[in-house]
C-alpha positions in Angstrom: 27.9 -23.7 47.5 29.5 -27.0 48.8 32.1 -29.1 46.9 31.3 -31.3 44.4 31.7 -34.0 47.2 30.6 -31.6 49.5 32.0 -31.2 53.2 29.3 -32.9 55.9 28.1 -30.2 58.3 28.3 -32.0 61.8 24.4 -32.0 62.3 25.0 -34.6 59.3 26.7 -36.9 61.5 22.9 -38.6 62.0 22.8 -39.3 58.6 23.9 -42.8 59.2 20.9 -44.1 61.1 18.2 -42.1 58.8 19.4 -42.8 55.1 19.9 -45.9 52.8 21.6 -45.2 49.7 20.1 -46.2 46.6 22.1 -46.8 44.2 19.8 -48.7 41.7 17.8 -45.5 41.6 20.6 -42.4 41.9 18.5 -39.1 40.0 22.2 -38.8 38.4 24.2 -41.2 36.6 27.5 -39.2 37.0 29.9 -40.6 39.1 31.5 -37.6 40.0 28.2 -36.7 42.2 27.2 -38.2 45.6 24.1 -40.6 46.0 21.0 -38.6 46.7 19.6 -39.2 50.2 17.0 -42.1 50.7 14.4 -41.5 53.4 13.9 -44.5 55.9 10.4 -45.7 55.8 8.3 -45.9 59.0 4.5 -47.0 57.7 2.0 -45.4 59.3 -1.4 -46.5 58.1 -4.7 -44.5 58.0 -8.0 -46.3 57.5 -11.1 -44.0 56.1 -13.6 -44.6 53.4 -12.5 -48.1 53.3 -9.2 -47.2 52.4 -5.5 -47.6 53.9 -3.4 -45.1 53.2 0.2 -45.9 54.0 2.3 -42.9 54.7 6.0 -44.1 55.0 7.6 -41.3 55.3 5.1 -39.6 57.8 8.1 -39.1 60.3 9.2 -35.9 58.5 6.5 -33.9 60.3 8.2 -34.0 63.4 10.1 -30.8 62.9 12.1 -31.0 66.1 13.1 -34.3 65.7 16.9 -33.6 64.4 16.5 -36.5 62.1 14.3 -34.4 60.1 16.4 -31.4 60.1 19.7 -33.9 58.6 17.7 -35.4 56.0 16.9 -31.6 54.3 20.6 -30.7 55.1 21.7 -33.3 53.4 19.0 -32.9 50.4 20.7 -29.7 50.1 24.0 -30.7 49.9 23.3 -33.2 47.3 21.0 -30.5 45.4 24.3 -28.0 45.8 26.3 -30.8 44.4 24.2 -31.3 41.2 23.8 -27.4 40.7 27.5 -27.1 41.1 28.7 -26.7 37.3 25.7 -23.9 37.1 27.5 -21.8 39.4 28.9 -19.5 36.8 25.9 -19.4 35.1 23.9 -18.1 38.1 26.1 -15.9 38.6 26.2 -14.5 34.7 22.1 -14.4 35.6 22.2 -12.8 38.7 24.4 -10.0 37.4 22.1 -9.7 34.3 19.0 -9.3 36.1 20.4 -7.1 38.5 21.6 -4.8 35.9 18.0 -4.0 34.6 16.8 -3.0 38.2 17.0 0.6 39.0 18.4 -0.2 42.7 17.8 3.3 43.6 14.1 4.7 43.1 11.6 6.4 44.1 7.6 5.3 44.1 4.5 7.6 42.9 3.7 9.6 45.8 0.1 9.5 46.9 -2.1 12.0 49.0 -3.4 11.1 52.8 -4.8 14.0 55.0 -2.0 16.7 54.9 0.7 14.4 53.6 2.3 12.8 50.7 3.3 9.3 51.1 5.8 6.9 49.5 8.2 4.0 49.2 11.7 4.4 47.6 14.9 2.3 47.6 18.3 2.4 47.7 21.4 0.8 46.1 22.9 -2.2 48.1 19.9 -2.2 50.8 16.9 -5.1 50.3 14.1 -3.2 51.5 11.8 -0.2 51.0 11.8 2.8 52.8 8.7 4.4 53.7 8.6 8.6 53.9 6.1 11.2 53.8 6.0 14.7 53.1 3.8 17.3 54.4 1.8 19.7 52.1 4.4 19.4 48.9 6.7 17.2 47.3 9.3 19.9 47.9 8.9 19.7 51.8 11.3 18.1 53.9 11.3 14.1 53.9 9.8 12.4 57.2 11.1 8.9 57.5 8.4 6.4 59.2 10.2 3.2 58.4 13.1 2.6 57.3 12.8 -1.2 57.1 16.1 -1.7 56.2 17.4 -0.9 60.2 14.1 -3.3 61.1 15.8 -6.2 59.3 19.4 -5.4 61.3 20.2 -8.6 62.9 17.3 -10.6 61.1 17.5 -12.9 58.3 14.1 -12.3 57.3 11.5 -9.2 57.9 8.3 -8.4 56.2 6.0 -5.7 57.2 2.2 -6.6 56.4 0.0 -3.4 57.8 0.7 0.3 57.5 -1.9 2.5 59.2 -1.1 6.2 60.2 -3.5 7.9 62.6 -6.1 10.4 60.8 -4.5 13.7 62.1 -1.1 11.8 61.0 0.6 11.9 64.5 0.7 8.3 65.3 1.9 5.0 62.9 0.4 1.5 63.5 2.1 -1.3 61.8 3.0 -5.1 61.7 5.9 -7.1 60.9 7.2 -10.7 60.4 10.6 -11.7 61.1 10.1 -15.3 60.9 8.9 -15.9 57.4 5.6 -17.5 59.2 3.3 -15.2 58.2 2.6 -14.0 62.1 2.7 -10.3 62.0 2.9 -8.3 65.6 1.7 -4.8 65.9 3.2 -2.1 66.9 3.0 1.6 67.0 5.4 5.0 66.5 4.6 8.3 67.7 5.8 10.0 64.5 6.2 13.6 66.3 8.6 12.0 68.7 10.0 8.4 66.3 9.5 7.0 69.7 7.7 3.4 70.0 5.0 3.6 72.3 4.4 0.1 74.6 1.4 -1.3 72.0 2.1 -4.8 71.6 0.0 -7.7 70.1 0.8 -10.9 68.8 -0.8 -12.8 64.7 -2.1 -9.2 63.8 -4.0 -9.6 60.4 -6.1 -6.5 59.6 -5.2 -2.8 61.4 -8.1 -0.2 61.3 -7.7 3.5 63.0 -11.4 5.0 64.1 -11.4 8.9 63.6 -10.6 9.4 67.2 -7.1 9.0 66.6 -6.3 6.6 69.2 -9.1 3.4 68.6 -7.5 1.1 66.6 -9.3 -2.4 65.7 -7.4 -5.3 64.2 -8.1 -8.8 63.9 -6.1 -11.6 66.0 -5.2 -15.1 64.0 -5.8 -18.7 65.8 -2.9 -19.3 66.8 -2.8 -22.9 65.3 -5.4 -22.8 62.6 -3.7 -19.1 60.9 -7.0 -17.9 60.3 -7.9 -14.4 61.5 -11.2 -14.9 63.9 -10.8 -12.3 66.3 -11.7 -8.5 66.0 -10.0 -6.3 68.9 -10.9 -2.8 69.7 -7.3 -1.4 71.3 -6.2 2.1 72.6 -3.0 3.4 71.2 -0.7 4.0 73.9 -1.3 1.1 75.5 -0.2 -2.8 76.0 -3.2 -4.5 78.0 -7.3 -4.4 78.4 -7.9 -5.0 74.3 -11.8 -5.9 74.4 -12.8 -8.8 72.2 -15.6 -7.0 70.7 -16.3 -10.2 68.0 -15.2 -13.7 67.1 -16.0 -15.6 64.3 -17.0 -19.0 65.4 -16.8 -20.7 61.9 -13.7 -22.4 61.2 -14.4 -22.1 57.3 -14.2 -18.0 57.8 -11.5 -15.5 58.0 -11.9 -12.2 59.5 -11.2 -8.9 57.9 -11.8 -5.3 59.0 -11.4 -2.2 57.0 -12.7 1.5 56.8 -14.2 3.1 54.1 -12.8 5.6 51.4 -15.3 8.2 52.7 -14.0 7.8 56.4 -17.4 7.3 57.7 -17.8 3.4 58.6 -15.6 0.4 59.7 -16.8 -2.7 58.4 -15.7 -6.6 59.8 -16.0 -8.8 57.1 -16.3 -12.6 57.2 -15.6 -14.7 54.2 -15.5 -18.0 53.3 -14.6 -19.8 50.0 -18.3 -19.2 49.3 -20.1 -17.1 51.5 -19.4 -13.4 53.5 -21.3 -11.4 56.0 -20.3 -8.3 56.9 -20.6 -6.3 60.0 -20.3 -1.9 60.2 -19.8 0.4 62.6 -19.5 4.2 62.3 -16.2 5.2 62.1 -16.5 7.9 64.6 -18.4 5.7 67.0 -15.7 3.1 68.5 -17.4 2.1 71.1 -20.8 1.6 69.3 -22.1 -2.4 68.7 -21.2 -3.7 65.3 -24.5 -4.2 63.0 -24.8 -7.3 60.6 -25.3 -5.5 57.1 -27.2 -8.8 56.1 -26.9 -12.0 57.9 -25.1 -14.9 56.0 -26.1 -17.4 53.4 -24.6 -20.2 52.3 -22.9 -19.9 48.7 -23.7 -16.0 48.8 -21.3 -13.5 48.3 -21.5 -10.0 49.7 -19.0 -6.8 50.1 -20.4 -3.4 51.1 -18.4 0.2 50.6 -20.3 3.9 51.4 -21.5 6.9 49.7 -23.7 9.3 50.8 -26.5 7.8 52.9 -25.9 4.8 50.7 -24.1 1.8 51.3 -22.9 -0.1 47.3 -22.8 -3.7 47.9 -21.3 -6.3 45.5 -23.3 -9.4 45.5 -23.9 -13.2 43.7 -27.2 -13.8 45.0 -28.6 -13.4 41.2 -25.6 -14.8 39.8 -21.9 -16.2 39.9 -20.4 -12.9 38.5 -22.0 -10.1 41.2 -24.3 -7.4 40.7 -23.9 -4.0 42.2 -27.1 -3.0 44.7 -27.5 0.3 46.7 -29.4 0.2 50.4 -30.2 3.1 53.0 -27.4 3.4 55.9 -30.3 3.6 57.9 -31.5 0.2 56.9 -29.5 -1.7 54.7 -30.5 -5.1 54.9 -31.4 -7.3 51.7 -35.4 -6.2 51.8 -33.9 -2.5 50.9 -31.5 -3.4 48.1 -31.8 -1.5 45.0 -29.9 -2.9 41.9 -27.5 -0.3 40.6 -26.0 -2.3 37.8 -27.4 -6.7 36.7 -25.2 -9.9 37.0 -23.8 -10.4 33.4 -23.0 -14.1 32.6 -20.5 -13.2 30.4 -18.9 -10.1 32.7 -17.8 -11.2 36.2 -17.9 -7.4 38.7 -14.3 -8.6 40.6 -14.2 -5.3 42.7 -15.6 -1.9 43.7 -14.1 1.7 44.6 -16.6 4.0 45.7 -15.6 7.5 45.6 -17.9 10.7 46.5 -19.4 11.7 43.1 -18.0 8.2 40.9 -17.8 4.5 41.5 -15.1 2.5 40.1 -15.6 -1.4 38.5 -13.0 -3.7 37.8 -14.4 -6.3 35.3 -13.1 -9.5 33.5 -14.3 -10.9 30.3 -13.2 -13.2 27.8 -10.0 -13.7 29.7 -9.0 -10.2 30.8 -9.1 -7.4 33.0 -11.1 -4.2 32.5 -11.9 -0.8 34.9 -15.1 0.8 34.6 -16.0 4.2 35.9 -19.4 5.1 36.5 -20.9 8.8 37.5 -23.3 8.1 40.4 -24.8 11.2 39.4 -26.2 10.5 36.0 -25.4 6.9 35.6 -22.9 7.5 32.6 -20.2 4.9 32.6 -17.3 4.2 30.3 -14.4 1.6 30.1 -10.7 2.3 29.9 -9.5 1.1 26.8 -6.0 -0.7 26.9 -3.8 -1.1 24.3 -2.1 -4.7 23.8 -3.5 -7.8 23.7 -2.9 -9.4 27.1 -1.7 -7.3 30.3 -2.9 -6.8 33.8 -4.3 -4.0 35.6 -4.4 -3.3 39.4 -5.8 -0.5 41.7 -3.4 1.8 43.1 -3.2 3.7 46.3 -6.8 5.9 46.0 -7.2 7.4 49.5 -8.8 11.2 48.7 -12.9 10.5 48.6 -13.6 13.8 47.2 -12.1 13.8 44.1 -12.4 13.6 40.3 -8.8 11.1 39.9 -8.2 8.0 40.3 -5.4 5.9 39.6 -4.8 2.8 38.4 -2.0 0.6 37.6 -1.2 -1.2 33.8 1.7 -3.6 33.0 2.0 -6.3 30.4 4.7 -9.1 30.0 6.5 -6.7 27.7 5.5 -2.9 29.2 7.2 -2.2 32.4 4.5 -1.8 35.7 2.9 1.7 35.4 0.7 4.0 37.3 -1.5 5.8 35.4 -3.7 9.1 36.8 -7.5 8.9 34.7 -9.8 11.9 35.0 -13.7 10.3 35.6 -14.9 13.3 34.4 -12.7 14.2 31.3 -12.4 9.8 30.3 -8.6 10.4 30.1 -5.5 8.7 31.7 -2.1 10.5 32.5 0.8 7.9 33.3 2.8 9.5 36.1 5.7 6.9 35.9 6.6 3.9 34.5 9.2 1.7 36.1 12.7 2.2 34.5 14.2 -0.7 33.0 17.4 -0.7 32.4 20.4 -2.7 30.6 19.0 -1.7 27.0 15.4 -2.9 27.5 13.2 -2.7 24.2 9.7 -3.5 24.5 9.8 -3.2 20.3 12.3 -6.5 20.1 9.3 -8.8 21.7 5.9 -9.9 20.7 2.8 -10.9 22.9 0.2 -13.6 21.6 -3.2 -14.0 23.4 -4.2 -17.7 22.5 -7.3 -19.1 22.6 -6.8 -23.1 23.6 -9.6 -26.0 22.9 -10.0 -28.3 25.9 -9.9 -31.5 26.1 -13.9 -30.8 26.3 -13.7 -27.9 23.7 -13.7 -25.2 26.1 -11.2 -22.0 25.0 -8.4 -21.8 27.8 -6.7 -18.1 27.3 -3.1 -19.0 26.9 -0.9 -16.0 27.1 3.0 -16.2 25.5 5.7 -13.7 24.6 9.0 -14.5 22.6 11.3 -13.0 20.5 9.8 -10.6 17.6 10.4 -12.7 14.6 11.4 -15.9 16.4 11.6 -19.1 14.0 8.9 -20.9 15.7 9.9 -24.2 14.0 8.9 -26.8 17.1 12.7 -27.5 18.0 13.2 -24.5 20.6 13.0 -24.1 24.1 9.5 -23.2 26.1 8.5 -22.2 29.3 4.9 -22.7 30.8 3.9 -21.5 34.2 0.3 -22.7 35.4 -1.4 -21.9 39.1 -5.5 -22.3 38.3 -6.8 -22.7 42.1 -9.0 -20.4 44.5 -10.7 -18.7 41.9 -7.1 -16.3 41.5 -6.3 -14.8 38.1 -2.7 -15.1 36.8 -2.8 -12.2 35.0 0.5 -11.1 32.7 2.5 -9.2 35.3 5.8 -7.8 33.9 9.3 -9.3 34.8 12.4 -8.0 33.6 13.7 -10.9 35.0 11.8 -13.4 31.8 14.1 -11.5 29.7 16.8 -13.8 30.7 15.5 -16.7 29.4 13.7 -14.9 26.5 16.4 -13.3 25.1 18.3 -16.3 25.2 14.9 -17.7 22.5 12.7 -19.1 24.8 8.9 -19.0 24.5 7.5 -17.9 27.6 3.9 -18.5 28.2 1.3 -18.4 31.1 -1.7 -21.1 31.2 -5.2 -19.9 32.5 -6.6 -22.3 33.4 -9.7 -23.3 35.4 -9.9 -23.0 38.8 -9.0 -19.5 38.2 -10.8 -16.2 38.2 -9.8 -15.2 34.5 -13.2 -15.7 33.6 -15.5 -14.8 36.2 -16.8 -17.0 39.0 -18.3 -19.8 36.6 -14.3 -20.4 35.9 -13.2 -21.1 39.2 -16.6 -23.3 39.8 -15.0 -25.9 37.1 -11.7 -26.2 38.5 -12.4 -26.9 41.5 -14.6 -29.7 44.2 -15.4 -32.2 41.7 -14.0 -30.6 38.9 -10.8 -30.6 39.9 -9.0 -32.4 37.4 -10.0 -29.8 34.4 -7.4 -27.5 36.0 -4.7 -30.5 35.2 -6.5 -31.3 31.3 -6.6 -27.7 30.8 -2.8 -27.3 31.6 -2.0 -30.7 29.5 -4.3 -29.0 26.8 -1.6 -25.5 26.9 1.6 -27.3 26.6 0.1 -29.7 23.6 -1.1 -26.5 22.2 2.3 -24.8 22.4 4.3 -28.3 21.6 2.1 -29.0 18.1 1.6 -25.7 16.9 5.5 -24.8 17.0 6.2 -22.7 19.7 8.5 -25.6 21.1 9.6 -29.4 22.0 8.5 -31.4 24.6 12.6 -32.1 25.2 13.2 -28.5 25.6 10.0 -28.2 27.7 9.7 -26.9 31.5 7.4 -25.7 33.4 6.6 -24.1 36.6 3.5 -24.3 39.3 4.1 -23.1 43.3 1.6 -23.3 46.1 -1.6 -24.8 44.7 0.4 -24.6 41.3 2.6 -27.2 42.7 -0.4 -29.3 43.2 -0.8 -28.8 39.6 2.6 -29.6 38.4 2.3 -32.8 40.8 -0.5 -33.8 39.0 0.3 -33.2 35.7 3.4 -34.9 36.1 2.0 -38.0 37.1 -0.7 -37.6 34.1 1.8 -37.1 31.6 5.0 -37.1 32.7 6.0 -37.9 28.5 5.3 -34.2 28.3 8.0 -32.3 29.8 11.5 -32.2 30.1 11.5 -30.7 33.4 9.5 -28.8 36.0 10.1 -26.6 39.3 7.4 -27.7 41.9 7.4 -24.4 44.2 5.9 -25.2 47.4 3.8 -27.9 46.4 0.3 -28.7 48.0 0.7 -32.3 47.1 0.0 -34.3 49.7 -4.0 -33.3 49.8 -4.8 -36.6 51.6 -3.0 -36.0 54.7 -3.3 -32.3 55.0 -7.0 -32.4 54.3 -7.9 -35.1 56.8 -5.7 -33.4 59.6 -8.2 -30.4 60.8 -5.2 -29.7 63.5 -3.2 -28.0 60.4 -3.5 -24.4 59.3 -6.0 -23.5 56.5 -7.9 -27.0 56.3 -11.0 -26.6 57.4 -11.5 -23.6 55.3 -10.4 -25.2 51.7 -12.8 -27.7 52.5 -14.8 -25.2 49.8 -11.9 -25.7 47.9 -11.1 -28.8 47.2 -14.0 -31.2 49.4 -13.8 -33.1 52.6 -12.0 -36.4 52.6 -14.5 -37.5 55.2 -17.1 -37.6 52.4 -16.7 -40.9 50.8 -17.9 -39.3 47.3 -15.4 -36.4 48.2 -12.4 -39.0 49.5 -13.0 -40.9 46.0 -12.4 -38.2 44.0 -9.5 -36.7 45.6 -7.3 -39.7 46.2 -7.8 -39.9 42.1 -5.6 -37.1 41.6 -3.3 -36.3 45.2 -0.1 -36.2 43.7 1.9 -38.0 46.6 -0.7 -40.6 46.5 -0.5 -41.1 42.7 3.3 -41.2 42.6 3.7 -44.6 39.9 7.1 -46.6 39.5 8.0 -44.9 36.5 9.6 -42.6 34.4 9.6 -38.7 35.5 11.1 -35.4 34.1 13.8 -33.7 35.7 12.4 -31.9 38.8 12.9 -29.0 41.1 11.5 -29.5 44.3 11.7 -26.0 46.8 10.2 -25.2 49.9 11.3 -23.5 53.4 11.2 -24.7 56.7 9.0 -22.1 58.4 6.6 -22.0 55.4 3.2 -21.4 57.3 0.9 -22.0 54.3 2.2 -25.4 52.6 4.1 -27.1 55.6 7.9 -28.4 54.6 6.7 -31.9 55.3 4.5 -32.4 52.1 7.8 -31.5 49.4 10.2 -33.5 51.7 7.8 -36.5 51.8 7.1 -36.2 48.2 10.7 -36.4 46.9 11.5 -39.4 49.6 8.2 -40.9 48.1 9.6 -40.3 44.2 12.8 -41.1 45.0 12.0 -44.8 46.4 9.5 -45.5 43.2 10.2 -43.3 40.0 12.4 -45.7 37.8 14.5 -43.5 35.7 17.7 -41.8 36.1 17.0 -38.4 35.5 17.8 -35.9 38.4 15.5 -34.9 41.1 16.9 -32.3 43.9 15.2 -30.5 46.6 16.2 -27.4 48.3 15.0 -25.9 51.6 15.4 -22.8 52.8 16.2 -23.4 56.6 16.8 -20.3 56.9 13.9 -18.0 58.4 11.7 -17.5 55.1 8.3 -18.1 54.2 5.6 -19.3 51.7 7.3 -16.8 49.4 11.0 -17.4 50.4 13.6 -15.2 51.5 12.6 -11.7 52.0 15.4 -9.2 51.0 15.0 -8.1 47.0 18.6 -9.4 46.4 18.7 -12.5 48.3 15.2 -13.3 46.5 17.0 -12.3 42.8 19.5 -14.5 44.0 17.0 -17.2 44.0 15.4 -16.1 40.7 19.1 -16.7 39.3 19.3 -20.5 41.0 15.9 -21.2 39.5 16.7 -19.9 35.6 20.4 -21.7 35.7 18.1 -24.7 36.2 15.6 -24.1 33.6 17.8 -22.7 30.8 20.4 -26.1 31.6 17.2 -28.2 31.3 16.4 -26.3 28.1 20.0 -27.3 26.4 21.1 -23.3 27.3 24.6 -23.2 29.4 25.6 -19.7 29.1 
């Protein structure tokens, strides 16, 4: 952290010629800080749908230009200076949160061939270790990556793909050391823990045929980051990888992967709408890759194998998937068999096929459920689950022959655990449960599933935990994250890390609203094209909720959206800015004009699915109605949070940076408005070490809890 009149590194010295200072709109009054940075405005103009859009600050793409690079250096010095007096406090957090983590610990082991895998930690080091054991969990430990001596050197390493050979002798894997989200493969004789020559470059999927030395992976554009490319490679090796498809469609990504049963590698294409899905047998490398069925537009499809059977999730009878059954031989649609109907109030969100048992994970009214069903006699059950909001995930399942699979449960108050259920017997067997440390007790908290009305009477599940017993009087602090985009559910995922703010009273809820998955397909479908704006009512609708019915005041209120959840706290903000006290805008997609006219950038032409094509006039007209840059009004905002990284692949660094300049020049309060950037390398998700990123968590609470009225 700087001073509070913080020293000027020397790349500041350009400073001069970039920024105005503006006193007659500082973000803080005090005059012990420094004036936050002013942009300069160079207009560039863009006519369409009889429109001009004036970008001024449309300079601040050029990432070489060392203008650019000053301006978030010194938006970062400013933002250092007004987070100065937290400093303590951050630390106080840090320590807190730390102390609840059980730095060193081991995962669940899970079965693969011969061997039993896993993932374990260690005190002091910010990344997973990856080990194996052969035949018991009393053999000797085998180390495949340690990805702690990966990082040696690096500020930043993530590893994506981990695929080991099916007669266990070789490892395929990919890493990131960027934080761009471009993974390169690359592939360890495990007999030897030498690294054999393989070598390829934006590495998405990595798929071993039962030959033990075919592996297929797909290959991402290298401007547009969308997988397109399917490579059929020979381990051992670093040239002659034949191209053996390519999707052509800019709205699809690629995606291969191999079936539970070992028999089949499929190729998947997906849009935001629409799949198709191509197979070979696993055991036949070389063979030509069939089209299961051919695509259709707004059709859905995802195949898995059993038996001579292929199961195939599909929406061509409705939004929510059926299941269907088709020969190997001939599985095309004319051949489909329905297993189980599209329910309009169930939505089928995934499928794991084992040999005698298929396994459906379900969502209705809101929440998650898993399904087993014995393919040989049709008898099905659901796992019941015990609280009233929580989130369930598959775990690792790779044995196809068996009668177990397992499954993972967590809640905002019960710790992530992995649970062992018997298909046969209908009963589950938890085989650990994260330790939380530091005194945890689930018992002192209470979770509340709420139903919210709409602005057009629609229930919005609203999920909140706080203090058992809390005085919920409307004077105390509240917390209200919101994402609602790409049909994702934000389900109620533990964090020890809430604790910090809820022990210290806060109510602590999560919004789900539309443009979500929370409620089957038919939920996504209204928050999103030309229903866009119901994801920003629904959110208003939350925090009234919350605010009127006692669980806090809008003085103490602040909420949170990243990604396509910043795009919903830009909007929002600009809706009803009255609302909140303060917000953290993660990441933000909000300059949709811009990025969705410009095809050039990464991921456009695919969320065109999303959220339209500005080209359209009808489409243009909407949009520009709610694009939070475009909709920034001179007058008064909340306390914000802006945070993004420089390398961040998925919402470029340009569309935060532009955003502030643009609020900075127009808002008319004084309330404070900082901006960090990581310019370190980091991602989407920022840094990449656990403690660097629980470092973040601390800067990011001292600024809540402060905005709350909480100093200590």
């Amino acid at each position: 952290m700087h001073e509070v009149l913080p020293r000027i590194p020397l790349s500041l010295l350009l400073v001069a010629s970039v920024f105005i200072l503006n006193t007659a709109n500082a973000a803080d009054s005090s005059d012990s800080l420094p004036k936050p940075p002013a942009a300069k405005k160079v207009a560039k103009v863009t006519e369409i749908n009889g429109h001009k859009l004036v970008d001024n600050y449309f300079w601040l793409r050029d990432k070489p230009n060392p203008e650019v690079k000053a301006y978030l250096e010194a938006e970062n010095a400013y933002t250092d200076a007004v987070m100065k007096p937290t400093e303590a406090f951050q630390k106080k957090l840090y320590d807190e949160m730390l102390s609840r983590i059980k730095e060193t610990d081991v995962e669940v082991p899970y079965q693969e061939g011969q061997y039993l895998y896993y993932s374990r930690t260690e005190a002091g080091k910010q990344y997973q270790i990856l080990c194996r054991k052969k035949g018991s969990i009393e053999a000797s430990e085998e180390v495949l990556l340690d990805i702690n001596d990966m990082a040696k050197g690096r500020a930043f390493m993530s590893v994506s793909q981990v695929a080991v050979s099916p007669d266990g002798n070789l490892l395929a894997y990919s890493y990131d050391d960027t934080g761009f989200r471009q993974f390169m493969l690359a592939v360890k004789d495990l007999r030897t823990g030498k690294m054999l020559p393989d070598h390829a470059e934006r590495v998405g999927s990595v798929v071993w045929a039962n030959d033990n030395k075919t592996i297929f992976y797909t290959q991402e554009d290298a401007v547009a980051k969308r997988q397109y490319q399917l490579y059929r490679h020979t381990a051992g090796t670093n040239d002659g990888d034949a191209l053996v498809f390519e999707e052509k469609d800019e709205r699809f990504n690629l995606e291969a992967s191999k079936t539970r049963s070992s028999a089949y590698i499929f190729a998947v294409s997906s849009s935001h709408t629409t799949s198709e899905a191509r197979y070979i047998p696993a055991d036949q490398p070389r063979a030509d890759f069939k089209v299961l069925e051919p695509r259709k537009q707004n059709v859905e499809y995802y195949p898995d194998h059993n038996g001579d059977s292929f199961y195939i999730r599909v929406n061509d009878t409705g939004r929510n998937f059926r299941l269907v059954k088709a020969p190997v031989a001939d599985p095309g649609s004319k051949n489909w068999q329905e297993v189980t109907a599209q329910q309009s109030n169930v939505m089928l969100d995934d499928l794991e096929v084992f040999k005698n048992f298929y396994v459906s994970y379900e969502r209705e009214n809101g929440l998650p459920q898993i399904r087993t069903t014995d393919i040989r006699n049709g008898h099905s059950r659901r796992i019941d689950f015990p609280e009233p909001a929580y989130a369930i995930q598959n775990s690792v399942n790779r044995v196809y022959d068996t009668t177990e699979f397992r499954y993972r449960y967590q809640s905002l108050i019960t710790p992530p655990s992995v649970f062992a259920y018997d298909m046969e017997a209908g009963t589950s067997r938890l085989l650990k449960q994260r330790e939380v440390l530091g005194g945890y007790d689930h018992s002192r908290y209470e979770v509340e599933q709420i139903y919210v009305p709409a602005a057009d009477g629609v229930k919005v599940p609203l999920s909140v935990v706080h203090l058992k017993g809390a005085k919920l009087d409307g004077a105390g602090p509240l917390y209200l994250y919101g994402y609602g985009s790409y049909g994702l559910s934000m389900d109620t995922f533990f964090s020890s890390d809430i604790f910090s703010m809820v022990d210290r009273g806060v109510v602590a809820g999560v919004a789900h609203i539309r443009g979500g998955g929370e409620m089957g397909k038919a939920w996504h479908d209204a928050g999103r094209m030309m229903n866009k704006k119901t994801t920003f009512t629904d959110f208003i609708s939350c925090a009234e909720y919350l605010v009127g019915h006692g669980y806090g005041s809008t003085d103490r209120l602040v909420i949170e959206g990243r990604s396509a959840g910043g795009l919903l706290m830009g909007a929002v903000l600009n809706m009803r800015p009255d609302l909140f006290k303060a917000a953290l805008v993660g990441v933000p997609f909000v300059d949709v004009m811009n990025t969705m006219l410009d095809e050039s950038l990464p991921l456009t032409v695919g969320e065109f699915e999303e959220w339209g094509n500005p080209k359209e006039k009808a489409a243009f007209d909407y949009m520009i109605a709610y694009s939070p840059y475009d909709n920034i009004d001179a007058k008064a905002y909340p306390n914000m949070l802006v945070k993004t990284s420089f390398n961040d692949s998925q919402v470029m660094y340009w569309e935060p940076a532009k955003y502030v300049a643009k609020m900075r020049a127009t808002r008319t309060d004084h309330n404070t408005l900082i901006m960090k950037t990581n310019l370190k390398p980091a991602g989407h998700g920022g840094a990449s070490g656990r403690y660097d990123r629980l470092h973040d968590t601390a800067f990011d609470y001292a600024y809540f809890l402060t905005q709350m009225g909480i100093q200590n």
